[in-house]
PDBQT receptor file of N, H, CA, C and O in Angstrom, charges set to zero:
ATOM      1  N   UNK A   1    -109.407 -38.860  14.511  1.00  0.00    +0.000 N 
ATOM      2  CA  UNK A   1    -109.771 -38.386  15.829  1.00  0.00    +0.000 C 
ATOM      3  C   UNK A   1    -110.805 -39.296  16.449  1.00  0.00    +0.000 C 
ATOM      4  O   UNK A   1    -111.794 -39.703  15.840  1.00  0.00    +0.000 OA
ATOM      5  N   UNK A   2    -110.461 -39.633  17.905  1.00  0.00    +0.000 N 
ATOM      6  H   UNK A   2    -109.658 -39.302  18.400  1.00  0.00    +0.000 HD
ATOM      7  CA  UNK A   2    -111.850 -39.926  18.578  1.00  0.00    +0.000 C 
ATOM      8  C   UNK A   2    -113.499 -39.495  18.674  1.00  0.00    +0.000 C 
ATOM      9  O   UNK A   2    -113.759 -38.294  18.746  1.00  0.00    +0.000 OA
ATOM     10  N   UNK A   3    -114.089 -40.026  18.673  1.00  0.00    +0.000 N 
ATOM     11  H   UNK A   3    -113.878 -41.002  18.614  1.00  0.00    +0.000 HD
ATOM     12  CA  UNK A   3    -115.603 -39.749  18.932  1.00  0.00    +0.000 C 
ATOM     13  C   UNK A   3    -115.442 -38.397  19.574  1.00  0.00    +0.000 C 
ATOM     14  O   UNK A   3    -115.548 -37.424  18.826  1.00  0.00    +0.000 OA
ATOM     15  N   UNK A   4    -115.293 -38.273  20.362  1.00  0.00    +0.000 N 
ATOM     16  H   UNK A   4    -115.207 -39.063  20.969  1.00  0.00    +0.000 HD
ATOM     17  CA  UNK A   4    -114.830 -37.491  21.751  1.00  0.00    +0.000 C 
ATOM     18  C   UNK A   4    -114.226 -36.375  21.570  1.00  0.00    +0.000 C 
ATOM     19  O   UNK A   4    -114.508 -35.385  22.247  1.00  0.00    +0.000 OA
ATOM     20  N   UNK A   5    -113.239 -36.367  20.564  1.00  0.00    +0.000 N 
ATOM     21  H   UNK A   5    -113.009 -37.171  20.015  1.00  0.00    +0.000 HD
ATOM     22  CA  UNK A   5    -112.257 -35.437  20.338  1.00  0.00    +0.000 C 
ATOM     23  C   UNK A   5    -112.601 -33.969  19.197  1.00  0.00    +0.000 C 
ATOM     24  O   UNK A   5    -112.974 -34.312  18.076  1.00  0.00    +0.000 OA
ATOM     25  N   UNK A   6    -112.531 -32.994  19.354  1.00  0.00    +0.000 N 
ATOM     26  H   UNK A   6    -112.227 -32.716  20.265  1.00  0.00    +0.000 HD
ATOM     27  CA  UNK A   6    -113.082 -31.822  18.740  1.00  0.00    +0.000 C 
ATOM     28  C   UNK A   6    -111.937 -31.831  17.548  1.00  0.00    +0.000 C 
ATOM     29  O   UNK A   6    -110.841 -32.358  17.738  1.00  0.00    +0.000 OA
ATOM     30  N   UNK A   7    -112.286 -31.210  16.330  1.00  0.00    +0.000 N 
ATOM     31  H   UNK A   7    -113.177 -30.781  16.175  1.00  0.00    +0.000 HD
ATOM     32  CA  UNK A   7    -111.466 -31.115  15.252  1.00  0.00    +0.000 C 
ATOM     33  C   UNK A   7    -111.281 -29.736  15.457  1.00  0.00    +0.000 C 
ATOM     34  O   UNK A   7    -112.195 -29.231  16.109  1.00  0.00    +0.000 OA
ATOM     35  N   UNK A   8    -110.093 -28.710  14.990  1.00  0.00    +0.000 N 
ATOM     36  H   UNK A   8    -109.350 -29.119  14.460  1.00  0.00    +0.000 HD
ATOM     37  CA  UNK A   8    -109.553 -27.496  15.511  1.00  0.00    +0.000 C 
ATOM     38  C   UNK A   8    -110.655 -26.193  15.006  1.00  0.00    +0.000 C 
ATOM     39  O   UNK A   8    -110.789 -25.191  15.708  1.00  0.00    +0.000 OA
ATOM     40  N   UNK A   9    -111.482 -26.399  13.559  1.00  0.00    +0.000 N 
ATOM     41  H   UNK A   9    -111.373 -27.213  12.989  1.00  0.00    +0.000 HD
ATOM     42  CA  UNK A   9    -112.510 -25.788  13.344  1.00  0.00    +0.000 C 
ATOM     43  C   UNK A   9    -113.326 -25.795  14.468  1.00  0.00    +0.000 C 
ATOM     44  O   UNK A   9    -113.773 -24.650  14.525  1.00  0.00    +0.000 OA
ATOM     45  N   UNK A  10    -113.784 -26.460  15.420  1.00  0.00    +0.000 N 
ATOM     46  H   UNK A  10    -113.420 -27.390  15.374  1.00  0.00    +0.000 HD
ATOM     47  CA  UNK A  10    -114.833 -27.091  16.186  1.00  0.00    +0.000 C 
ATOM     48  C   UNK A  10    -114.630 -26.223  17.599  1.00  0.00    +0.000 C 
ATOM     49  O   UNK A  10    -115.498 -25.709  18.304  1.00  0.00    +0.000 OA
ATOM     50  N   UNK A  11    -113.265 -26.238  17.756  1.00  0.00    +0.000 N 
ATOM     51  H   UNK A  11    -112.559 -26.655  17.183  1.00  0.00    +0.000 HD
ATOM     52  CA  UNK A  11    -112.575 -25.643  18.743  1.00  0.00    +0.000 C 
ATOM     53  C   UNK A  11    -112.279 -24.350  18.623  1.00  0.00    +0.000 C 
ATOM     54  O   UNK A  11    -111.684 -23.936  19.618  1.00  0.00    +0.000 OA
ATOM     55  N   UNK A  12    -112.503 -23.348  17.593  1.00  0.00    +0.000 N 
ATOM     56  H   UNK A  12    -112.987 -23.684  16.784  1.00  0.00    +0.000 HD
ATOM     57  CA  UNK A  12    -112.222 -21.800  17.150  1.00  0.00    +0.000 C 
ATOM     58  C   UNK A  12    -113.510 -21.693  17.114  1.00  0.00    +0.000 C 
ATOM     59  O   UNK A  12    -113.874 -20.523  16.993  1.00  0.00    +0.000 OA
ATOM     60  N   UNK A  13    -114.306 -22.421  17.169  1.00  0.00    +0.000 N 
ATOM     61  H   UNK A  13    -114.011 -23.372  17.267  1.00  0.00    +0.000 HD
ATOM     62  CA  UNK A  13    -116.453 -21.598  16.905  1.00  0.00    +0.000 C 
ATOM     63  C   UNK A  13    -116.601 -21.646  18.742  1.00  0.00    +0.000 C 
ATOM     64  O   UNK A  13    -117.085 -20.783  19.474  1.00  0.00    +0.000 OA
ATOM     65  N   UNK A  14    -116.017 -22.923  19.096  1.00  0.00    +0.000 N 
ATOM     66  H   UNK A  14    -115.623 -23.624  18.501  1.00  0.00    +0.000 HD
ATOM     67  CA  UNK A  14    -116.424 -22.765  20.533  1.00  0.00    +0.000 C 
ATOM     68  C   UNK A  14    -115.821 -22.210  21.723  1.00  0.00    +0.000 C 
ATOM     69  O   UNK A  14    -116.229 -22.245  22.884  1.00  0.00    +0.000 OA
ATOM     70  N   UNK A  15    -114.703 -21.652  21.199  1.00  0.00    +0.000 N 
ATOM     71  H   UNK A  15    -114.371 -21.623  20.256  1.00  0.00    +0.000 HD
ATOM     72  CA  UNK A  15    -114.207 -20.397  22.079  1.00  0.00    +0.000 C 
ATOM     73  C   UNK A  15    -113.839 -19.159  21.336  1.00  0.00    +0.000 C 
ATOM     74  O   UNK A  15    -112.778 -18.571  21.544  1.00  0.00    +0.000 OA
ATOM     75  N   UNK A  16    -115.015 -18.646  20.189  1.00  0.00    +0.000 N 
ATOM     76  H   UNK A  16    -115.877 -19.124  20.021  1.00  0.00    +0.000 HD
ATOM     77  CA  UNK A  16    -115.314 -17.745  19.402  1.00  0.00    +0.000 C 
ATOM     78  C   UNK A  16    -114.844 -16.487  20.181  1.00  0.00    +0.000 C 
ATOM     79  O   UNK A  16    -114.060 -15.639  19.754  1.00  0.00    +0.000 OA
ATOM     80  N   UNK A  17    -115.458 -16.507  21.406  1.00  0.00    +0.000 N 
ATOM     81  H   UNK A  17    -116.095 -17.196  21.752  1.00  0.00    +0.000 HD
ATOM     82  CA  UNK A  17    -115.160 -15.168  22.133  1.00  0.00    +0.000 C 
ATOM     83  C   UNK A  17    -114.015 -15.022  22.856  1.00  0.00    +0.000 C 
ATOM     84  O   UNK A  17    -113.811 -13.965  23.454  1.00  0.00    +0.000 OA
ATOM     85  N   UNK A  18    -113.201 -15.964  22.893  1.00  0.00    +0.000 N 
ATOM     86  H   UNK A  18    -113.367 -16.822  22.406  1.00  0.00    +0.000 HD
ATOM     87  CA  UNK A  18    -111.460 -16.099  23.427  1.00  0.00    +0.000 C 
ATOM     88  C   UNK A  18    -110.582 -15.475  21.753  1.00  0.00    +0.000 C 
ATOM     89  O   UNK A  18    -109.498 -14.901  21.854  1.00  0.00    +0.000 OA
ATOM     90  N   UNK A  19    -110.923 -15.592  21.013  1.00  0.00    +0.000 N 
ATOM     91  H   UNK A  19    -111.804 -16.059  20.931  1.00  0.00    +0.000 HD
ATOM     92  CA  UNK A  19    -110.179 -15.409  19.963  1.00  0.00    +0.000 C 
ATOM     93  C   UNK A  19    -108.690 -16.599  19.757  1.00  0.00    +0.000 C 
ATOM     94  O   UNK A  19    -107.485 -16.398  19.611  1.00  0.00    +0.000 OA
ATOM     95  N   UNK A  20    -109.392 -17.628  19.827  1.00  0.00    +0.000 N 
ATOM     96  H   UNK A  20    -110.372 -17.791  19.946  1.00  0.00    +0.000 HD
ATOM     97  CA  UNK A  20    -108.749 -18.894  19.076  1.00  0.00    +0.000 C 
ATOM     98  C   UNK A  20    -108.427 -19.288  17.937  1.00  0.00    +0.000 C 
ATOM     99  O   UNK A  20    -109.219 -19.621  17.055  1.00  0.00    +0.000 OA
ATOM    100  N   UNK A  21    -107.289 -19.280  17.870  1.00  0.00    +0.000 N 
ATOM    101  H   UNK A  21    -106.646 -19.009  18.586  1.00  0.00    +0.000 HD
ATOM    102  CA  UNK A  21    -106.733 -19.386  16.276  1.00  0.00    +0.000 C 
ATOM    103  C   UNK A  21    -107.373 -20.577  15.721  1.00  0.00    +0.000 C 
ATOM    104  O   UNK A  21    -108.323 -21.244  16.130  1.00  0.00    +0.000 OA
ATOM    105  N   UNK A  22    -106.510 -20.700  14.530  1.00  0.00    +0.000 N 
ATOM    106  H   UNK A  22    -105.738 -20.158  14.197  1.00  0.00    +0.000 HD
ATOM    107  CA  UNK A  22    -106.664 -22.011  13.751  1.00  0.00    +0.000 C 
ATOM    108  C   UNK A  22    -105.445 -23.246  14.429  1.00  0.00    +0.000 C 
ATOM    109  O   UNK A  22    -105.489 -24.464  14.603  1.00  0.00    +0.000 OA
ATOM    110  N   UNK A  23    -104.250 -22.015  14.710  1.00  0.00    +0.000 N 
ATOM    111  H   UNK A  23    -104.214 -21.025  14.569  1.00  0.00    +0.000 HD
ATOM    112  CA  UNK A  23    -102.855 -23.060  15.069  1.00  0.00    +0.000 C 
ATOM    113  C   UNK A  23    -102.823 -23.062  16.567  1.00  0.00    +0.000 C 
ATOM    114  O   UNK A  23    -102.176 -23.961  17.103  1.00  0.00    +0.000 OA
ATOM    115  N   UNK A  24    -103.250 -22.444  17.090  1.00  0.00    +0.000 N 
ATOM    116  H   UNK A  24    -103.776 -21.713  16.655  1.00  0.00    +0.000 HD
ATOM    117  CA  UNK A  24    -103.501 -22.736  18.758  1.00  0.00    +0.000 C 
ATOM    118  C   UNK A  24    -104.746 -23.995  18.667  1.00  0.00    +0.000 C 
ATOM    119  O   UNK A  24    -104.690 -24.723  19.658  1.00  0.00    +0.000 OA
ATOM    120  N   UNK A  25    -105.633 -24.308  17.867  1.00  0.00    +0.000 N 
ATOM    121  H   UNK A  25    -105.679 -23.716  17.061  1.00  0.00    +0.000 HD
ATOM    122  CA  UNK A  25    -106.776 -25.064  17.943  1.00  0.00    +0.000 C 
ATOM    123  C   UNK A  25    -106.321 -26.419  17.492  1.00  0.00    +0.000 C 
ATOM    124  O   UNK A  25    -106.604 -27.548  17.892  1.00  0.00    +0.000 OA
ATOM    125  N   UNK A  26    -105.493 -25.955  16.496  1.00  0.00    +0.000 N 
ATOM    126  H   UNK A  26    -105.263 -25.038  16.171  1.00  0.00    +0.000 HD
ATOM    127  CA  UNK A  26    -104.409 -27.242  16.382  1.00  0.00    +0.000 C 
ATOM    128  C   UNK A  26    -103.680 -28.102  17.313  1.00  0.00    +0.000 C 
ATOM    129  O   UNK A  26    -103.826 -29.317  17.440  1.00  0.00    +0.000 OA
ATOM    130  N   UNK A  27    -102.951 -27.409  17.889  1.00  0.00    +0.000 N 
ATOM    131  H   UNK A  27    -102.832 -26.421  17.786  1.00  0.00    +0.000 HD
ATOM    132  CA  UNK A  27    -102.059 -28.055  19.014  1.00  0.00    +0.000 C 
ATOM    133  C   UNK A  27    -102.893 -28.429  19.796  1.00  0.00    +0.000 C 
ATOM    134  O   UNK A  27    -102.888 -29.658  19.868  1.00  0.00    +0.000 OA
ATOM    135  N   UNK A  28    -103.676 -27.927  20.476  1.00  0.00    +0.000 N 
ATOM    136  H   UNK A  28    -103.681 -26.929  20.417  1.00  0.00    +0.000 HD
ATOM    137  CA  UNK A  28    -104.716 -28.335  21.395  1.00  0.00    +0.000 C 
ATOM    138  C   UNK A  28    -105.594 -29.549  20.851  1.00  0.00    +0.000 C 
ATOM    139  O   UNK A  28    -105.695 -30.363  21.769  1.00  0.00    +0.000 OA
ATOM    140  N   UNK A  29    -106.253 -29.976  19.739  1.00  0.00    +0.000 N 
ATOM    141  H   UNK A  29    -106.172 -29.315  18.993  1.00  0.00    +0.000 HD
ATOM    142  CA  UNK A  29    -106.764 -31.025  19.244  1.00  0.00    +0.000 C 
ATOM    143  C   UNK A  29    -105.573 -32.285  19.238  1.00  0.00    +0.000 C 
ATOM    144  O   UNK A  29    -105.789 -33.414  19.679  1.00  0.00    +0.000 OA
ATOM    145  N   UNK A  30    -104.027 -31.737  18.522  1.00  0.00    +0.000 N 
ATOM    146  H   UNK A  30    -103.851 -30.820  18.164  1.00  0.00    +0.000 HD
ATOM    147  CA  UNK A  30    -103.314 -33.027  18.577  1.00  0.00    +0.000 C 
ATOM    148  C   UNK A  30    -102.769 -33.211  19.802  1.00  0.00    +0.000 C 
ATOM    149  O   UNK A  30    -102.189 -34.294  19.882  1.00  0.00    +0.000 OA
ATOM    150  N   UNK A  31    -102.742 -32.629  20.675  1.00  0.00    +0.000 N 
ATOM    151  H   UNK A  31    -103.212 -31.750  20.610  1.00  0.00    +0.000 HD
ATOM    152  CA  UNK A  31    -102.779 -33.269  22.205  1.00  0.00    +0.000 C 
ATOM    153  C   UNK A  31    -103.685 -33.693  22.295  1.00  0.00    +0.000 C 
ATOM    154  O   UNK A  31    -103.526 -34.841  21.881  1.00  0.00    +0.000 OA
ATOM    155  N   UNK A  32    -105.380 -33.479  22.791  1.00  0.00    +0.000 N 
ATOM    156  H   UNK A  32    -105.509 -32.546  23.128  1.00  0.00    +0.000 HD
ATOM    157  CA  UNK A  32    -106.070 -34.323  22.917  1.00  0.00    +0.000 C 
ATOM    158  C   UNK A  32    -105.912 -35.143  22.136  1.00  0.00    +0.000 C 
ATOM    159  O   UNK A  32    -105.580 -36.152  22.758  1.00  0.00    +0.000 OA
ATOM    160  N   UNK A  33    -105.947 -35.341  21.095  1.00  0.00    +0.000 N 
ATOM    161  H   UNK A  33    -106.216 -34.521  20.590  1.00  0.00    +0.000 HD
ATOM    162  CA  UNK A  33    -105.817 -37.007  20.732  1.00  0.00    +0.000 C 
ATOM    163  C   UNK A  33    -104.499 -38.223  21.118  1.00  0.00    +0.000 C 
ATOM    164  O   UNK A  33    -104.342 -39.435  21.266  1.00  0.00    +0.000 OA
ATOM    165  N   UNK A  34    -103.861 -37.131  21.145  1.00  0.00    +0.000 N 
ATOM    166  H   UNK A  34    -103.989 -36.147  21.025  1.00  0.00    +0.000 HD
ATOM    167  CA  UNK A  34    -102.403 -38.301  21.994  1.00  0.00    +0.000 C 
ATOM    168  C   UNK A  34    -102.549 -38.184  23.660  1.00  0.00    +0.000 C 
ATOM    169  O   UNK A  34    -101.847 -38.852  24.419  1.00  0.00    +0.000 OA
ATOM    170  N   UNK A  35    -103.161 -37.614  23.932  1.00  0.00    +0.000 N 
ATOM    171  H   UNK A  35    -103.732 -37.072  23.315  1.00  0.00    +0.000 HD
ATOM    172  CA  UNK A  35    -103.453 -37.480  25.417  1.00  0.00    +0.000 C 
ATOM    173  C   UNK A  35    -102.505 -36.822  25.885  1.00  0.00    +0.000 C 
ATOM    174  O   UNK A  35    -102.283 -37.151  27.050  1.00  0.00    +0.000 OA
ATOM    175  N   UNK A  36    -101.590 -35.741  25.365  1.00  0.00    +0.000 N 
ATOM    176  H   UNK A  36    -101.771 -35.474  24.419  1.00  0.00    +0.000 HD
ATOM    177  CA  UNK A  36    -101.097 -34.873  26.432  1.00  0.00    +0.000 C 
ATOM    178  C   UNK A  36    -101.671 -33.874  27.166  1.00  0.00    +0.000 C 
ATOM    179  O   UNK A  36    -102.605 -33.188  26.750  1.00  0.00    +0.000 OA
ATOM    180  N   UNK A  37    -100.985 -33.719  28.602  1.00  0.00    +0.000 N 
ATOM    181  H   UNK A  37    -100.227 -34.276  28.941  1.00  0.00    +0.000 HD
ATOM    182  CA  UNK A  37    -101.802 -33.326  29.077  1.00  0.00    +0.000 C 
ATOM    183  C   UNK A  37    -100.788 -31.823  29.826  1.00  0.00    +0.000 C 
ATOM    184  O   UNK A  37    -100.955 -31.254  30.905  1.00  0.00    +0.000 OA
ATOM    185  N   UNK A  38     -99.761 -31.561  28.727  1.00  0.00    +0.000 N 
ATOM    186  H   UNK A  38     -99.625 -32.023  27.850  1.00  0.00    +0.000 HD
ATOM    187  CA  UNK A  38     -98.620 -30.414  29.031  1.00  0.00    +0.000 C 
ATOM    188  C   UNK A  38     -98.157 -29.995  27.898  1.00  0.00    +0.000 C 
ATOM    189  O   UNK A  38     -97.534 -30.831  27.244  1.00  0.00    +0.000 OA
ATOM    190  N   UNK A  39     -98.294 -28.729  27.370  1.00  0.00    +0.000 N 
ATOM    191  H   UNK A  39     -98.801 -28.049  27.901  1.00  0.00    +0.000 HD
ATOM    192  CA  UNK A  39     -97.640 -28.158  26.148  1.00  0.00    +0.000 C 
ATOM    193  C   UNK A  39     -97.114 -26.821  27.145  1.00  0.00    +0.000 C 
ATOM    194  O   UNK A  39     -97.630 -26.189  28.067  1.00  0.00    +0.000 OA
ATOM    195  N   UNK A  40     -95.959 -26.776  26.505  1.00  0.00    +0.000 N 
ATOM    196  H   UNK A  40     -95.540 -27.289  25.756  1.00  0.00    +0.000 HD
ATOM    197  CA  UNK A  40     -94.972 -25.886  26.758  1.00  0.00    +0.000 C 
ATOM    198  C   UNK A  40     -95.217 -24.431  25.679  1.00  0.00    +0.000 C 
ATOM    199  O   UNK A  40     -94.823 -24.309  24.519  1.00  0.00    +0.000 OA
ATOM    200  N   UNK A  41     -95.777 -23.715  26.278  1.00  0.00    +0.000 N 
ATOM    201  H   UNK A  41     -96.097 -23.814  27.220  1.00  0.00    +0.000 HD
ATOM    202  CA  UNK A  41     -95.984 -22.605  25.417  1.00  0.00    +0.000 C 
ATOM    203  C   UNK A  41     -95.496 -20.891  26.563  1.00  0.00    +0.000 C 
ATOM    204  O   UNK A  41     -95.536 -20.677  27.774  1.00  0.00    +0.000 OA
ATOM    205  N   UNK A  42     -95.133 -20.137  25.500  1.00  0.00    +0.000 N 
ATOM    206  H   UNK A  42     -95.101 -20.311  24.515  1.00  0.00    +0.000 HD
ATOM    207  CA  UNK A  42     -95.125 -18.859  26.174  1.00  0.00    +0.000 C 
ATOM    208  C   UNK A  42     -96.697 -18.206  26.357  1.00  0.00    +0.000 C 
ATOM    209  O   UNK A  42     -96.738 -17.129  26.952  1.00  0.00    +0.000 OA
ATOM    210  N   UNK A  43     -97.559 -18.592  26.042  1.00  0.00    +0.000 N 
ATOM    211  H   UNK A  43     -97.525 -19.466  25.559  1.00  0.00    +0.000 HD
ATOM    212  CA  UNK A  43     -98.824 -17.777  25.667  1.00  0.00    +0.000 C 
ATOM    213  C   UNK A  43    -100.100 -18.827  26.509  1.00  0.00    +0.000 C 
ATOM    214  O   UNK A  43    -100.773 -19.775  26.103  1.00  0.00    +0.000 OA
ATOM    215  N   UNK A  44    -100.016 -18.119  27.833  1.00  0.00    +0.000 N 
ATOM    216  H   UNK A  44     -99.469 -17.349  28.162  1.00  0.00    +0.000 HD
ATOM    217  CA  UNK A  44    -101.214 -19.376  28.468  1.00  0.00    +0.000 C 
ATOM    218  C   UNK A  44    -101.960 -18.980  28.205  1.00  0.00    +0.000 C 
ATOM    219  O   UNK A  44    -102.854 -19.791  28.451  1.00  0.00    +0.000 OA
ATOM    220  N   UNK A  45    -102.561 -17.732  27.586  1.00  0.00    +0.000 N 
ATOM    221  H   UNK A  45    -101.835 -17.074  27.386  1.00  0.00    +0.000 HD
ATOM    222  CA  UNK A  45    -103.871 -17.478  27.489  1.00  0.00    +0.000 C 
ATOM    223  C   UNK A  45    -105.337 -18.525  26.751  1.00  0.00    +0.000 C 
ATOM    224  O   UNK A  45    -106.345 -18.789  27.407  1.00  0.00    +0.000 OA
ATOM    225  N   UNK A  46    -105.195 -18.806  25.849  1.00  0.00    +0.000 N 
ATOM    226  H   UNK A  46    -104.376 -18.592  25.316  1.00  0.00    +0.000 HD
ATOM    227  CA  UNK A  46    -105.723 -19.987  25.462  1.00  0.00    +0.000 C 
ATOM    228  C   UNK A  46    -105.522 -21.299  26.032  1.00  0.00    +0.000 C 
ATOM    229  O   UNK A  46    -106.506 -22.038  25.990  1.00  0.00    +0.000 OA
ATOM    230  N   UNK A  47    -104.280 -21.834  26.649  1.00  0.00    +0.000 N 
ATOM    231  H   UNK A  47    -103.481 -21.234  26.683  1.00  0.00    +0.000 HD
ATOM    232  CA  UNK A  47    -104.112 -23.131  26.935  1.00  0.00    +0.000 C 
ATOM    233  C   UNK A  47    -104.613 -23.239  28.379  1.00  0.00    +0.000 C 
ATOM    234  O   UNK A  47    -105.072 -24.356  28.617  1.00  0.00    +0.000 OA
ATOM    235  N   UNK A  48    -104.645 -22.501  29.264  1.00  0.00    +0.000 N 
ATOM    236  H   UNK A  48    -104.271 -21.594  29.071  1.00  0.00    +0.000 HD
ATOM    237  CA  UNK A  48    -105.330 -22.326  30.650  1.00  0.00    +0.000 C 
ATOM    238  C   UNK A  48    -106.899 -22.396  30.336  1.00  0.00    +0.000 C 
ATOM    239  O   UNK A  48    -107.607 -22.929  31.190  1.00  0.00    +0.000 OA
ATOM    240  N   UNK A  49    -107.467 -21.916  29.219  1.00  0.00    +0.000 N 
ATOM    241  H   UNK A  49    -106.891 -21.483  28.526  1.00  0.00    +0.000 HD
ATOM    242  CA  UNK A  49    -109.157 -21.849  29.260  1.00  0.00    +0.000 C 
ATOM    243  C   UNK A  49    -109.625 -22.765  28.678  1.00  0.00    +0.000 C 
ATOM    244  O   UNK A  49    -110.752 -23.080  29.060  1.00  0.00    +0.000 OA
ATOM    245  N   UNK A  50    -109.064 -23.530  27.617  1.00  0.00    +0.000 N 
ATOM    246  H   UNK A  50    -108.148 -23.274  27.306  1.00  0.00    +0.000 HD
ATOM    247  CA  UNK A  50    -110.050 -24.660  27.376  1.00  0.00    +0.000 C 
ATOM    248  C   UNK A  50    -109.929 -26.099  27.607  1.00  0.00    +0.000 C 
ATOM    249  O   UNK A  50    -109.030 -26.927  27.463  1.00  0.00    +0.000 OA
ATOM    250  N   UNK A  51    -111.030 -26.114  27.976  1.00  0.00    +0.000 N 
ATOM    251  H   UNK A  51    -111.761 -25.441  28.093  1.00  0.00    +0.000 HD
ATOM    252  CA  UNK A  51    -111.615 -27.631  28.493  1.00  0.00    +0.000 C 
ATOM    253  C   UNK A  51    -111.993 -28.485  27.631  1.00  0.00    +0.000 C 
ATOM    254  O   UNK A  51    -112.925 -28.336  26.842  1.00  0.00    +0.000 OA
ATOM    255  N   UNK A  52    -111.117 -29.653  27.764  1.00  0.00    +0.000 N 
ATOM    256  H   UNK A  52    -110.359 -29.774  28.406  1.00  0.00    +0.000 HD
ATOM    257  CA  UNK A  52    -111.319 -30.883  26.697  1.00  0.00    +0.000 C 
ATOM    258  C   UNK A  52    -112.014 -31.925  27.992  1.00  0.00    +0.000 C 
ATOM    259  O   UNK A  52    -112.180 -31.795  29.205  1.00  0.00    +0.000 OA
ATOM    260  N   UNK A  53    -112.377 -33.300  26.683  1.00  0.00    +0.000 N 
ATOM    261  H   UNK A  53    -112.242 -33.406  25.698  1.00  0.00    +0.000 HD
ATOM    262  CA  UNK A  53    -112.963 -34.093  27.598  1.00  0.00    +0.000 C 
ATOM    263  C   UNK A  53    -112.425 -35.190  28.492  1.00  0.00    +0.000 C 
ATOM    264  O   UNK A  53    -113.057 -35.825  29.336  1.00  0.00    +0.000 OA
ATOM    265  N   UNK A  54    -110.399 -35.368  27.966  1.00  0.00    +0.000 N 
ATOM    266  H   UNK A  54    -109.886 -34.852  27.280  1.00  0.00    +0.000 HD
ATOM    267  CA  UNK A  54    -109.849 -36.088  28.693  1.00  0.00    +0.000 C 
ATOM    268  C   UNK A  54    -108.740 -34.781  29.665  1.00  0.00    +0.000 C 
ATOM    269  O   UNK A  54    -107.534 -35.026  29.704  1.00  0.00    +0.000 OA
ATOM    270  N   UNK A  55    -109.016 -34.104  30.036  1.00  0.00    +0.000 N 
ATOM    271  H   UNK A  55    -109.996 -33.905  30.004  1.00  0.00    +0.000 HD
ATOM    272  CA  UNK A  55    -107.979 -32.830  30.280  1.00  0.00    +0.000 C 
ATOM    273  C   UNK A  55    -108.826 -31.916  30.674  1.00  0.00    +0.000 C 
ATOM    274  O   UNK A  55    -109.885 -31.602  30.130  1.00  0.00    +0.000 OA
ATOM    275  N   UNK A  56    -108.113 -31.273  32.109  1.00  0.00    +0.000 N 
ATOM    276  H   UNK A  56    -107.253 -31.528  32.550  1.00  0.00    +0.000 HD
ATOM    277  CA  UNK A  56    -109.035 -30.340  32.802  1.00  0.00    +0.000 C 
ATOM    278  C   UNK A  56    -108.264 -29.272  32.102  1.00  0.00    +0.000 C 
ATOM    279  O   UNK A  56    -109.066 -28.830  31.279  1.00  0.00    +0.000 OA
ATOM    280  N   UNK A  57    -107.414 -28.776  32.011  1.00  0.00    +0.000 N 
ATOM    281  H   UNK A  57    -106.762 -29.134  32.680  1.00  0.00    +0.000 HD
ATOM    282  CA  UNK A  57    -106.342 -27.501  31.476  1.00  0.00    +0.000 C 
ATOM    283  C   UNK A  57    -105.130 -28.169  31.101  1.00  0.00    +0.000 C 
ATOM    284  O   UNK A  57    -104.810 -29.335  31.334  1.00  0.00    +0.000 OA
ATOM    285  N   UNK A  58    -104.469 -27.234  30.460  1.00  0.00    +0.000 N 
ATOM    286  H   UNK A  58    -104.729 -26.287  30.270  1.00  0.00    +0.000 HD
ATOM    287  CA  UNK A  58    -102.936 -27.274  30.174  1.00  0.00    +0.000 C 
ATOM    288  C   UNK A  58    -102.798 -26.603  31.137  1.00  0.00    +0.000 C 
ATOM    289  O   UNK A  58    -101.671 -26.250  31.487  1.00  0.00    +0.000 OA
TER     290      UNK A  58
């Protein structure tokens, strides 16, 4: 991972109060690191709220 880039532990403490998985924190870390900036999911609830540092939302 980048300097920059949160590891999926990192990403479940810091949206503790969203109730962020381990495998939603996943996908979201290996996009940020490949730079996508669109995952196709049924469940926006998590992918609409968090803010990475190359990516305003999914």
């Amino acid at each position: 991972m980048t300097s920059t880039s949160k590891a999926p532990p990192e990403l479940v403490e810091t949206y503790e109060d969203l109730g962020l998985g381990t495998v939603d924190a996943s996908v979201i870390a290996v996009a940020e690191r490949l730079g996508v900036t669109i995952i196709a999911t049924l469940d926006r609830r998590y992918f609409s709220v968090v803010r990475l540092s190359r990516v305003f939302a999914f």
